[in-house]
C-alpha positions as CSV (number, residue, x, y, z in Angstrom):
1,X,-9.0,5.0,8.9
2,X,-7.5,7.5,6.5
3,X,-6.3,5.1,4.3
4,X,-9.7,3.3,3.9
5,X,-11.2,6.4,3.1
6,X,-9.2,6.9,0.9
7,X,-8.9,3.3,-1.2
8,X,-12.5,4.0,-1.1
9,X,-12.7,7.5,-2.8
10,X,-10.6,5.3,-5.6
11,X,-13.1,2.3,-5.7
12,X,-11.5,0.2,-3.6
13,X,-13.9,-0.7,-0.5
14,X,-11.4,-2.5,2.0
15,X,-12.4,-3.6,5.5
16,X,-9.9,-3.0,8.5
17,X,-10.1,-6.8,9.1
18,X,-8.6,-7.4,5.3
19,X,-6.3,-4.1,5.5
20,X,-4.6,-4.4,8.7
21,X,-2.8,-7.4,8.4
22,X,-1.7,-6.6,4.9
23,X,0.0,-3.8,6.3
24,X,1.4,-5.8,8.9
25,X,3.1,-8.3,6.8
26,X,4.1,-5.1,4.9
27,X,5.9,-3.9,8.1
28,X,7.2,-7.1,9.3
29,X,8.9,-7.6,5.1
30,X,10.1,-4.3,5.7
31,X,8.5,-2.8,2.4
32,X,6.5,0.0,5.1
33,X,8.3,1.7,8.1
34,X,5.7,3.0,10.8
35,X,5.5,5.8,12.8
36,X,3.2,6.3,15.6
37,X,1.9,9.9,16.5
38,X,-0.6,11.2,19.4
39,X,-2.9,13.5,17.9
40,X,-5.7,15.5,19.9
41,X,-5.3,12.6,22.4
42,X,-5.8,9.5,19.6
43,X,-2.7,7.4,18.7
44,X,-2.2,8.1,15.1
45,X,0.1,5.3,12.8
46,X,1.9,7.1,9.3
47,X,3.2,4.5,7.1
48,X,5.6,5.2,5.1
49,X,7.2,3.2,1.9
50,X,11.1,2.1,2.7
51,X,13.7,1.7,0.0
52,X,13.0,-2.1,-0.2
53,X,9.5,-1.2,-0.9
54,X,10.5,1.7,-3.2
55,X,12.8,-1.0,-5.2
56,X,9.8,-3.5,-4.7
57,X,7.3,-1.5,-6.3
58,X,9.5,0.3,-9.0
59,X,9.9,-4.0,-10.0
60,X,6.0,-4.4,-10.2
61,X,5.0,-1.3,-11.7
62,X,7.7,-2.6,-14.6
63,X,6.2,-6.2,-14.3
64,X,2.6,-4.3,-14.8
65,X,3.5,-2.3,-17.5
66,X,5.0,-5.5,-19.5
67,X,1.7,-7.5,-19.0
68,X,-0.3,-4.3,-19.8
69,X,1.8,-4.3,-23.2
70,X,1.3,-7.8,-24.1
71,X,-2.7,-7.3,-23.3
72,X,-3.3,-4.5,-25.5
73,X,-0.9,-6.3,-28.5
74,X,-3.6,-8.7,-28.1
75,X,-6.2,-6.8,-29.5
């Protein structure tokens, strides 16, 4: 629930039912790796970006910035 907290202390309000099997496909695309932790007796998952995802979101934060470009020319 870490992560919904914290999508939620940036506005985003996310339910497990919608962010679960995002992450999933995620995992199964291999843009996330997973690691699973017991902590204080609780199984614990750490995501953690891969280089495909690294390499997938360096290609969409360019993609953004284009279309933010061509917004604000807009104006």
């Amino acid at each position: 629930m870490g992560l919904i907290k914290e999508l939620s202390r940036h506005g985003y309000h996310i339910s497990p039912g919608t962010l679960y099997p995002i992450l999933h496909r995620l995992l199964n695309e291999k843009y996330l790796s997973i690691e699973t932790k017991v902590i204080n007796g609780k199984m614990r998952k750490y995501y953690r970006i891969s280089a495909k995802g690294k390499r997938a979101l360096k290609e969409c934060t360019r993609k953004i910035h284009e279309l933010v470009e061509e917004v604000l020319e807009g104006r």
